[in-house]
C-alpha positions as CSV (number, residue, x, y, z in Angstrom):
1,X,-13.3,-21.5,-13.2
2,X,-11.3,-19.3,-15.5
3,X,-8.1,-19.4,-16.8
4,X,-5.6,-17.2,-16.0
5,X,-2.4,-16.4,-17.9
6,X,1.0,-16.1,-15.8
7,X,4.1,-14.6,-16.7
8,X,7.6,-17.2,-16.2
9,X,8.2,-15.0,-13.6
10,X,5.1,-14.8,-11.8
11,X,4.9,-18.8,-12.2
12,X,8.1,-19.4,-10.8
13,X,7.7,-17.3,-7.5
14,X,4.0,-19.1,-6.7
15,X,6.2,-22.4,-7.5
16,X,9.1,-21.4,-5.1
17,X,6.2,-20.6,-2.2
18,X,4.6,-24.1,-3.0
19,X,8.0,-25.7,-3.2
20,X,8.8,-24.2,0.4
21,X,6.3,-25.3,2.7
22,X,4.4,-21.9,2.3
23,X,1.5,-22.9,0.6
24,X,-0.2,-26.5,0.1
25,X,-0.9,-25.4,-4.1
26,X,-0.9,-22.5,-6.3
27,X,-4.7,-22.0,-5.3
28,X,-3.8,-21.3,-2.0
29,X,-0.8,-18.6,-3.2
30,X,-3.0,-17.1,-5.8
31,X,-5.6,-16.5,-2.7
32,X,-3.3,-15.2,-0.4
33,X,-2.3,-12.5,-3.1
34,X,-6.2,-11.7,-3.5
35,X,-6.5,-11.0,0.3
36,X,-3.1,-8.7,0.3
37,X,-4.9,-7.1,-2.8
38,X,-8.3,-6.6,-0.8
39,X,-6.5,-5.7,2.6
40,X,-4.0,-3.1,0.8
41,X,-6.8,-1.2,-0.9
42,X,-8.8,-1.2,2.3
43,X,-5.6,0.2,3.9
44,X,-5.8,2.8,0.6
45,X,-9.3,3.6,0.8
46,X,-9.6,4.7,4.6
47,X,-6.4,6.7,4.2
48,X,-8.3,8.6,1.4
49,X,-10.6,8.8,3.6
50,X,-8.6,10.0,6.5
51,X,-7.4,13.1,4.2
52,X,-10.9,13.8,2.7
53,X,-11.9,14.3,6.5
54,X,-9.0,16.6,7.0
55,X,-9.5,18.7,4.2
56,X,-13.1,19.2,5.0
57,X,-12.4,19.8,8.7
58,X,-9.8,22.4,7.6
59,X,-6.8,20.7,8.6
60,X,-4.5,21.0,5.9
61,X,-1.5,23.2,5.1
62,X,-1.0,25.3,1.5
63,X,2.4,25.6,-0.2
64,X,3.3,27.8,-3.1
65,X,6.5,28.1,-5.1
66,X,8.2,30.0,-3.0
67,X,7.5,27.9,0.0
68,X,10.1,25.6,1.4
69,X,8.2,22.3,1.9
70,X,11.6,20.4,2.8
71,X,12.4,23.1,5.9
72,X,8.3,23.3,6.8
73,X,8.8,18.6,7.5
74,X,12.1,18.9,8.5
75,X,10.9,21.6,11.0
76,X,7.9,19.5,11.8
77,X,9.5,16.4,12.9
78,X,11.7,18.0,14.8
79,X,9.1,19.6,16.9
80,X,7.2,16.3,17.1
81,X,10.3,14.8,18.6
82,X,11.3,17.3,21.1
């Protein structure tokens, strides 16, 4: 297996998880990390996706400078609420 090098920091807080109950070693906290890793750029990945589709199919808005972004959400949210 290889070695990995850990920061005080990063040492302590898989310690604190072991010391709690949380984990049975620092294995098991160093895997659990790796599957939050994997999961959140799966999350990443189809929301790239998700906007890739939407520009293709057209459905995206432009801005330029002289556009106010803040008033278009604001506006937006409050129509998506009514």
């Amino acid at each position: 297996m290889t070695d990995i090098q850990l920061s005080d920091e990063d040492r302590a807080f898989i310690e604190e998880r072991v010391l709690r109950g949380h984990y049975k070693n620092m294995n098991d906290v160093v895997h659990a990390g790796l599957r939050s890793l994997q999961r959140d750029e799966a999350a990443l990945k189809q929301l790239i996706q998700e906007g890739e589709d939407d520009i293709a199919a057209g459905s995206f808005y432009e801005f330029g400078e002289d556009d106010n972004l803040t008033e278009f959400i604001i506006a937006r949210s409050k129509a998506r609420h009514a």
